[in-house]
Every structure is written in C-alpha cells, then in structure tokens.
C-alpha positions, 0 to 999 in steps of 0.5 A: 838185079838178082834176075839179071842173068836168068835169060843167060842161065836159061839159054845156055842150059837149053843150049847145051842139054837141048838135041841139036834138031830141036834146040832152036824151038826150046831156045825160041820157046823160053824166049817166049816165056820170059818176054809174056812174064816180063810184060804180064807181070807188071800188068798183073801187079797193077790190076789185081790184088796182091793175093789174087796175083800171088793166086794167079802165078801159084796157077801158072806154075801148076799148069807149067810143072805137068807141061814140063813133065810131059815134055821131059818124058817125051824127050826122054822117050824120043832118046831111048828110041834113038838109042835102041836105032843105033844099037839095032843099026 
C-alpha cells in the first residue's frame, strides 16, 4: 500500500516540470518503467535468490542514476539555449 500513489506522484511531477514539447515522451517513458518494474519484479523475486535479486536491483539503480544525470544536464542545457534565444531575440 505504500506505493499506492507512486505512478500519481510520478506523473504529476512530470506534468508540471516537463517543457510541454516534450512532456508526453517523459510521461510515456516513466509509464514504461513502472509497468517493466511492476512485471520483472515479481518474476525476479521468484526466480533468483534474494541476494542475486537485491544485486540485481542495486545494478539497475547504478545504471539509471548516470542516465538521469545525463538527461537532466541535457535538459538543463536544452534550457539555457532556449534562455540565451530569447534574450538575443
């Protein structure tokens, strides 16, 4: 019960942070993750153990956390040249 409103929270964040051109791809994208975590985690948990599993989810978060970094720099820059545009006219 405590992941009840995960996908709200999630979407509502993206709604209101995401530049509209772009906000249907990241709601659609987290969309993605959340249902690929909600059917691998069970099967995960079922066929590996639960120190292979835990193993395998510190992984995930490894490679996620430098993706989201990556992406967040890009956004960021994708920003500030948006900002310089206007301000150059």
């Amino acid at each position: 019960m405590s992941f009840a409103a995960l996908a709200q929270s999630l979407f509502f964040h993206f709604g209101k942070h995401a530049p509209e051109e772009r906000r249907s791809g990241c709601v659609g994208a987290a969309n993605s993750f959340l249902l690929a975590g909600r059917s691998a985690g069970p099967l995960l948990a079922v066929v590996l153990p639960t120190h292979a599993s835990n193993a395998l989810l510190g992984a995930a978060c490894a490679v996620a956390g430098p993706c989201c970094v990556l992406a967040l720099r890009g956004e960021n820059a994708h920003r500030a040249h948006d900002r310089a545009e206007v301000l150059t006219g």
